[in-house]
C-alpha positions in Angstrom: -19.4 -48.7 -20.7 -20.1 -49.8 -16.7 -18.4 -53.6 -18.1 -15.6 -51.5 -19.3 -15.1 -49.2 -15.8 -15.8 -52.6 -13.6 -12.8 -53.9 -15.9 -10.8 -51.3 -15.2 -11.1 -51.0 -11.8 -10.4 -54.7 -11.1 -7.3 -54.4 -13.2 -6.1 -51.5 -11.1 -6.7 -53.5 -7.5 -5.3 -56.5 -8.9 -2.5 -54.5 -9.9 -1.8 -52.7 -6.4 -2.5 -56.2 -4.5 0.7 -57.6 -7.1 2.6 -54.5 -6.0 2.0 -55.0 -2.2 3.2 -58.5 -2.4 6.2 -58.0 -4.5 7.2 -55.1 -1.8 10.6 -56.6 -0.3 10.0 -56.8 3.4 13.0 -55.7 5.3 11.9 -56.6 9.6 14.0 -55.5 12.0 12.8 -55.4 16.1 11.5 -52.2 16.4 12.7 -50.8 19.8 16.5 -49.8 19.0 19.1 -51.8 21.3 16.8 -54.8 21.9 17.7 -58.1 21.6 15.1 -61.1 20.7 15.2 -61.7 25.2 13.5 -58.2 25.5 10.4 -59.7 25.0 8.7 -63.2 26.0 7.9 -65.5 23.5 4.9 -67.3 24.8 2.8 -64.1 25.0 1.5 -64.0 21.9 -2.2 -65.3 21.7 -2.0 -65.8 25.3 -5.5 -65.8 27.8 -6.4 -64.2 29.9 -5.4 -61.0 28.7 -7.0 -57.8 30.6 -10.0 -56.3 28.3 -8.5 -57.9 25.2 -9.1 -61.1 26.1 -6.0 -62.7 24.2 -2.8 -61.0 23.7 -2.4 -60.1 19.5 1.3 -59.2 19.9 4.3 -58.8 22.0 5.7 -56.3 24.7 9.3 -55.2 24.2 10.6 -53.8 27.6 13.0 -51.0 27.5 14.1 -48.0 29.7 11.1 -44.9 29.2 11.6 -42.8 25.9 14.1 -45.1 24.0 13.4 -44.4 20.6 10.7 -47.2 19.0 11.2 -47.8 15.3 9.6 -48.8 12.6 9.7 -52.7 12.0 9.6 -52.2 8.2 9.3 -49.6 5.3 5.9 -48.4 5.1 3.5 -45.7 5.1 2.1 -44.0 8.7 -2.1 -44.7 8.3 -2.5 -43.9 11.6 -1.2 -41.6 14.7 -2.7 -40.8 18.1 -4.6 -41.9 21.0 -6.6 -45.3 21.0 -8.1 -46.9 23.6 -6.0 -49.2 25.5 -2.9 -48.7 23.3 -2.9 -45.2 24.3 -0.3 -43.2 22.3 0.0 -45.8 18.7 1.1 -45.4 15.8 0.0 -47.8 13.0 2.5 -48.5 9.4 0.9 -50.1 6.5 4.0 -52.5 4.8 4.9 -54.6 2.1 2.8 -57.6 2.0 0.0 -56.0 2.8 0.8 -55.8 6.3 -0.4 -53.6 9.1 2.2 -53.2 12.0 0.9 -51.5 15.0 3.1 -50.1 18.0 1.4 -49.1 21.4 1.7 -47.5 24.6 4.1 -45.1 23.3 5.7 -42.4 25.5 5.6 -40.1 22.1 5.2 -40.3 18.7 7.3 -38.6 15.4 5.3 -39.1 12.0 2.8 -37.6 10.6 -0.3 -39.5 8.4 0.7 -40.3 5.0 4.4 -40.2 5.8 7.1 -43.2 4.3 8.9 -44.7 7.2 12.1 -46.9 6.8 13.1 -49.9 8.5 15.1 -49.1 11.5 13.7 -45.0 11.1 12.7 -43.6 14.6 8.7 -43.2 14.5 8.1 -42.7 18.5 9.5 -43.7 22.4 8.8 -46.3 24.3 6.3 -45.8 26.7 3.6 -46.8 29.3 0.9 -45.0 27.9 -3.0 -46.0 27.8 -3.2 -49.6 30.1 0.2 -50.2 30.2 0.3 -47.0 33.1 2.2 -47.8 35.9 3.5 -50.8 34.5 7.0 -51.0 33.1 7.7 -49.4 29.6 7.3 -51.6 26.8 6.5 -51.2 23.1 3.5 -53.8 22.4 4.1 -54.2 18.6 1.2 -56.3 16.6 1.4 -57.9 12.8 -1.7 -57.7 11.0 -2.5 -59.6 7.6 -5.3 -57.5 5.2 -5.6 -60.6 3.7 -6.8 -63.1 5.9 -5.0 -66.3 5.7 -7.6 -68.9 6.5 -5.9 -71.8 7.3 -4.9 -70.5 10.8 -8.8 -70.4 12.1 -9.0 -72.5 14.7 -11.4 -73.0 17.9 -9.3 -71.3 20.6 -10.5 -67.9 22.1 -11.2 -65.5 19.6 -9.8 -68.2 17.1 -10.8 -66.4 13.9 -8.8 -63.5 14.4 -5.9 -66.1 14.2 -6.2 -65.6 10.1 -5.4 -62.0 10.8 -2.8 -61.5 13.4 0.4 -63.0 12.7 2.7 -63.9 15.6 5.6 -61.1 15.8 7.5 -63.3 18.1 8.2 -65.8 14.8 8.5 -63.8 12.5 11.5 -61.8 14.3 12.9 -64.5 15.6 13.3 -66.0 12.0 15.6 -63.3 11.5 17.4 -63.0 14.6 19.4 -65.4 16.6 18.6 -65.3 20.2 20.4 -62.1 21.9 
């Protein structure tokens, strides 16, 4: 009986990991009106980086309060304060994907709410330790499966099989703008 229940329980997450990758993922740049020179390219996994040590995403600059969207079709895991993000909201996407948007002004979703591509989840802000610095989404990719070949011996170098570089991944589907 426990050999029959272990078998069905791995059939079940083998199942939702299939589902999760066979998810189209639609990306779009999730601040609406920016252009792929809202942001610098070089930032990600740059030292130093304040308390952080190495930057894990991107900051896309815009005017206070323009309306930050989600990046891709997902559901909200997580809304609310957090540390030195301040005001985040956190989507988890196809491919198993967590995309996580800080320093927001405001936020619009709710937990366990689908989210579109392109849907407005927040504003651009300057919250947590981004305050008194210009407004900026700082928007993160993160893998739930690690992809191990990106280890490497830089700062913080194992967390390279996690965070994927947002900068790439848009600019794959964007032209410069």
């Amino acid at each position: 009986m426990k050999k029959r229940i272990f078998q069905y329980i791995a059939g079940f997450t083998a199942f939702l990991i299939a589902i999760g990758y066979i998810l189209p993922e639609k990306l779009v740049i999730p601040v609406m009106g920016a252009k792929t020179r809202d942001w610098n390219h070089q930032t990600f996994w740059y030292e130093p980086w304040g308390k952080s040590g190495v930057h894990k995403g991107i900051d896309i600059f815009a005017k206070k309060n323009t309306p930050s969207l989600s990046a891709t079709d997902g559901v909200v895991i997580y809304y609310g304060k957090f540390g030195i993000g301040g005001n985040v909201i956190v989507v988890l996407g196809p491919k198993w994907k967590i995309h996580y948007y800080a320093h927001l002004a405001s936020t619009n979703v709710s937990i366990g709410k689908f989210v579109r591509a392109s849907q407005t989840i927040g504003a651009v802000g300057d919250s947590g330790n981004a305050k008194g610095k210009s407004p900026h989404l700082h928007y993160s990719v993160v893998t739930l499966l690690p992809y191990f070949w990106r280890w490497d011996k830089s700062t913080q170098g194992w967390k390279k099989m996690f965070y994927l570089n947002p900068s790439e991944r848009l600019l794959s589907i964007y032209s410069k703008g």
